[in-house]
C-alpha positions in Angstrom: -21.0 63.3 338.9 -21.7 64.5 342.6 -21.9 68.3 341.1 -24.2 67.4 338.5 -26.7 65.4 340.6 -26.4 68.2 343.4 -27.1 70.7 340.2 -30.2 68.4 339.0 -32.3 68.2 342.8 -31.7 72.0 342.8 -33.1 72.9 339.7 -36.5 70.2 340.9 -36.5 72.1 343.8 -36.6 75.1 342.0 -39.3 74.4 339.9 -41.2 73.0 342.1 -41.4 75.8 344.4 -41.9 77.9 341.6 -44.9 76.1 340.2 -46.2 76.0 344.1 -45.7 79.4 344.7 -48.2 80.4 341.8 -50.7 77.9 342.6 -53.9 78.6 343.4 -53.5 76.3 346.4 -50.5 78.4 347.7 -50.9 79.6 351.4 -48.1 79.8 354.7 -49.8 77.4 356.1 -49.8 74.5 353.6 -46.1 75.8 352.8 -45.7 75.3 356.4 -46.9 71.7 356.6 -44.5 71.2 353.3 -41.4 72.2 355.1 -42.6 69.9 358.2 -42.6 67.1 355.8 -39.7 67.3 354.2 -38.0 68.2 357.3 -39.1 65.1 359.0 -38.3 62.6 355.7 -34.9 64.0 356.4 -34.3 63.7 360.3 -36.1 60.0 360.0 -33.5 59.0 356.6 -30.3 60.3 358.7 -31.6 58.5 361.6 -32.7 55.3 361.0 -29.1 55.2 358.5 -26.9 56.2 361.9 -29.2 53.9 363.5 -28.9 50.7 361.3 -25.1 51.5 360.8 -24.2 51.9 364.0 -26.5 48.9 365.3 -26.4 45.1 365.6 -26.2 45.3 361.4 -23.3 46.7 361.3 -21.2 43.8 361.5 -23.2 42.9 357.9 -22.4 45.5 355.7 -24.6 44.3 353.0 -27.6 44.0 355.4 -27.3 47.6 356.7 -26.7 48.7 353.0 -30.3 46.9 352.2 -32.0 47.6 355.5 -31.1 51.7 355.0 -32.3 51.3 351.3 -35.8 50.0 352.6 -35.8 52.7 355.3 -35.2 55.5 352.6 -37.7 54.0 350.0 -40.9 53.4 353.4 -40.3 56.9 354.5 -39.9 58.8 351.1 -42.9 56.9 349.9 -44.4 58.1 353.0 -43.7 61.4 352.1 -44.3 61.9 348.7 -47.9 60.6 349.9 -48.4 62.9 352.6 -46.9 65.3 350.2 -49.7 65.2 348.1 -52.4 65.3 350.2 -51.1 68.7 351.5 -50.3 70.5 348.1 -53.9 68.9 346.4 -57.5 70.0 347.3 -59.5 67.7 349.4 -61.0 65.0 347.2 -64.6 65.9 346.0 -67.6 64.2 348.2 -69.7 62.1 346.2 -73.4 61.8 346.8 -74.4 58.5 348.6 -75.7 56.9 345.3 -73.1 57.6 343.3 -70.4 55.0 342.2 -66.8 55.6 342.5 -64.8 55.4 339.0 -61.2 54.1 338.5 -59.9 55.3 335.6 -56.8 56.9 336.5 -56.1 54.5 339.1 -56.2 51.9 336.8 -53.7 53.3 335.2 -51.0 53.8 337.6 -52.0 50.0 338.8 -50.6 48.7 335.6 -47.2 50.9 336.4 -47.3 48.7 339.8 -47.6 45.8 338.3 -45.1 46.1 335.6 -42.6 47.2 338.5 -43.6 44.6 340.8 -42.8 42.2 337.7 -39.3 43.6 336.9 -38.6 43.2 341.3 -39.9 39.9 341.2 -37.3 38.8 338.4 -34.3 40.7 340.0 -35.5 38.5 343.0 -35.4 35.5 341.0 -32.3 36.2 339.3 -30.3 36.6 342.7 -31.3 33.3 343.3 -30.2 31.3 340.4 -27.2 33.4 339.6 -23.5 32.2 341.1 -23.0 34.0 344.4 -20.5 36.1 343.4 -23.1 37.7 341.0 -26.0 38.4 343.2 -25.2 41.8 344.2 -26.0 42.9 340.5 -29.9 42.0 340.4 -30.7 43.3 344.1 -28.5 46.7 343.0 -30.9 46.8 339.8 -34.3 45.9 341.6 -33.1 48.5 344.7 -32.4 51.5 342.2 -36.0 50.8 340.7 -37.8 50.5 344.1 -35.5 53.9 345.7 -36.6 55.8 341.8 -40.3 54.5 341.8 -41.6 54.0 345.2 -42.2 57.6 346.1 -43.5 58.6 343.0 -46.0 55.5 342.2 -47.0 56.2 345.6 -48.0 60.3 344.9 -49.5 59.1 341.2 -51.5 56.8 343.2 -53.2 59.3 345.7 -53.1 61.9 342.6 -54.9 59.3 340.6 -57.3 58.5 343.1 -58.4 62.5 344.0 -58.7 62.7 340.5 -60.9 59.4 340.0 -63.3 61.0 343.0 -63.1 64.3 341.2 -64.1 62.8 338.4 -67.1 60.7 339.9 -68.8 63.6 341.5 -68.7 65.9 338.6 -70.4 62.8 336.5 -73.1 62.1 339.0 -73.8 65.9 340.1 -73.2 68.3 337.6 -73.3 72.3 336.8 -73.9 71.4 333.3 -74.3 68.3 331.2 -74.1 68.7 327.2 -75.1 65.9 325.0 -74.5 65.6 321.6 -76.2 64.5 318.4 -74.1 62.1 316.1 -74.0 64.9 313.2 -72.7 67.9 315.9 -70.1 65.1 317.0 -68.3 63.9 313.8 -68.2 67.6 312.8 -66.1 68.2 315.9 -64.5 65.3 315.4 -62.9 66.4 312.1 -62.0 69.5 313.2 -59.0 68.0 314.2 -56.8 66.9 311.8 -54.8 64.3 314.0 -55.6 61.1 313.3 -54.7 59.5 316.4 -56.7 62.2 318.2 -59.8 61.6 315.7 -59.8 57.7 316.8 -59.7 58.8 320.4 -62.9 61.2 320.4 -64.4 58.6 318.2 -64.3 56.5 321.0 -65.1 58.8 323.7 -68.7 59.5 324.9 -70.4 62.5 322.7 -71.0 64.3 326.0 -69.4 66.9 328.6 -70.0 67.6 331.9 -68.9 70.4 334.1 -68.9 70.7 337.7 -67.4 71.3 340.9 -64.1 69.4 340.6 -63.3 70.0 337.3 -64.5 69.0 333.6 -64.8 65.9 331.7 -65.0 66.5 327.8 -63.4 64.8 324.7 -63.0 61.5 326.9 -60.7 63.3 329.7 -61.4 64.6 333.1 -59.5 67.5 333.6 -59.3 69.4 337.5 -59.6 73.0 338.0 -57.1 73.3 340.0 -54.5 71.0 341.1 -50.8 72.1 342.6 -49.1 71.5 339.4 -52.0 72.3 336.8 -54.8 74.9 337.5 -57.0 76.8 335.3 -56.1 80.5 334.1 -58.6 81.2 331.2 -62.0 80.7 330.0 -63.1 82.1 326.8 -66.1 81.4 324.6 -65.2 81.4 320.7 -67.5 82.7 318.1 -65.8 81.6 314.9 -67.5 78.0 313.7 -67.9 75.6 315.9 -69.4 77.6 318.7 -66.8 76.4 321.5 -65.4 77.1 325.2 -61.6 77.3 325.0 -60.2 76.3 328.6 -56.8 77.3 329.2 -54.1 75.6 332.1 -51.6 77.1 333.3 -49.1 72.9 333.9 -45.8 72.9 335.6 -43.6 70.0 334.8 -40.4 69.7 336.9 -38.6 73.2 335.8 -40.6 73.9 332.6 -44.2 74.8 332.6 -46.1 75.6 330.0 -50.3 76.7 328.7 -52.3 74.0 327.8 -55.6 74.5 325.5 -58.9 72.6 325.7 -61.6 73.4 323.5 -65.5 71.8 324.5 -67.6 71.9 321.5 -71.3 73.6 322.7 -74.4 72.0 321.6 -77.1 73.9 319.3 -79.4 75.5 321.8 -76.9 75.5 324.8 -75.4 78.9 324.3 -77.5 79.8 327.2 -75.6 77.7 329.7 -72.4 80.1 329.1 -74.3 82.5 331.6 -74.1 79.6 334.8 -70.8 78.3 334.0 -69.4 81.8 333.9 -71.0 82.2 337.8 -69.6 78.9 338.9 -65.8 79.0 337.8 -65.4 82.4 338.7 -66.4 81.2 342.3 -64.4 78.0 341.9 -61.5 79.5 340.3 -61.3 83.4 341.6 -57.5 83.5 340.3 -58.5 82.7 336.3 -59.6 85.1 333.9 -63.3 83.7 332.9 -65.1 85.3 330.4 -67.6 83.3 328.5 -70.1 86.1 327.7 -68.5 89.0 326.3 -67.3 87.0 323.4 -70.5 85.6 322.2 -72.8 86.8 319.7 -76.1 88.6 320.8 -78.8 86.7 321.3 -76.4 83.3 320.7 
């Protein structure tokens, strides 16, 4: 069991160096400040276990079991956090007017509140089952907390670049498309998935583009992130005119290309020309070419 655990963190670590090491965002010094991190998640887990163990707890084994648990689950929280804001860009400024969005957030709150529901209950049931039973509900409710900590806390800070990202690009854009209710049911039914039709029939018939990324078909989408980053931009020809966005997404060890088409409105074509300037700037390391592939005088 030992070998195959040992086996699993390596291949994580594996993967995700690998999908660091292409990023966009890759650079000594940030790999530096990555190394500094983990290092020091380490040095403060082994100490404050020798610490606790070899302390006034250790005449309460159960205590110092619990009191090491919290330690590992406040500083690996702490880390993944920190972790995070190292590996990501900075989060986008917003203009003074603008309001900030919570959309992703929202989601990972709902995550929090379903664990914070399942501790409460272990909590509960240590108290109302026979003594010799309580060790089984604080085990369950301590493997969650030690599993989900760290990483609620990273989708949190994720989420909440990602909300920012999203609130600039809205309130300052390169480009904002619009479109009529005839251009948007045709897009719409493009798709032959019905559960994706019923999603982009509720999503707002408009797109914007900006400095942080792209919001289109309902979904906000970053150029670059440490585990997702744009590698191609193409415009298509063939009916509907469209802008196929490609992401290069990294996923533990797998990673894989991810497509996003963005329909463009009659009379737009002309747009192709800025947002060709803007993501070569943005994104130097993706192939962007949104004007060789259109028509003449599109």
């Amino acid at each position: 069991m030992q070998i195959v655990l040992f086996i699993v963190v390596c291949l994580l670590i594996a993967g995700g160096w690998r999908a660091w090491r292409r990023s966009p965002l890759y650079s000594g010094r940030n790999t530096l400040k990555i190394g500094v991190v983990a290092l020091s998640m380490v040095a403060l887990i082994v100490g404050a276990s020798v610490g606790l163990s070899s302390g006034p707890l250790r005449h309460s084994p159960a205590v110092a079991a619990g009191a090491v648990v919290l330690a590992i689950i406040v500083v690996s929280t702490a880390a993944s956090v920190l972790l995070v804001r190292v590996t990501d860009p900075p989060a986008a400024p917003l203009p003074s007017s603008a309001g900030t969005l919570t959309t992703h957030r929202r989601r990972v709150t709902r995550w929090l509140g379903l664990a914070g529901a399942y501790l409460l209950a272990n909590v509960l049931a240590a108290l109302l089952v026979p003594a010799a039973w309580t060790w089984l509900p604080l085990l369950l409710g301590g493997i969650v907390l030690v599993a989900c900590g760290p990483t609620l806390g990273a989708l949190y800070m994720r989420a909440r670049r990602v909300d920012l990202g999203m609130s600039a690009v809205i309130a300052d854009p390169w480009i904002h498309w619009h479109y009529s209710p005839t251009e948007w049911a045709s897009w719409v039914n493009i798709d032959r998935s019905r559960r994706r039709q019923r999603r982009l029939l509720a999503a707002p018939a408009e797109t914007y583009l900006g400095a942080a990324g792209v919001y289109c078909n309902g979904e906000f989408t970053p150029w670059t992130l440490s585990g997702a980053f744009l590698v191609e931009a193409r415009a298509l020809q063939d009916p509907p005119a469209r802008v196929q966005l490609t992401f290069q997404t990294y996923n533990g060890g797998s990673s894989r290309r991810v497509a996003m088409g963005m329909l463009i409105p009659s009379g737009r074509a002309d747009d192709l020309e800025i947002l060709q300037e803007k993501l070569r700037l943005t994104c130097p390391t993706a192939t962007v070419r949104l004007l060789d592939l259109m028509p003449d005088g599109a």
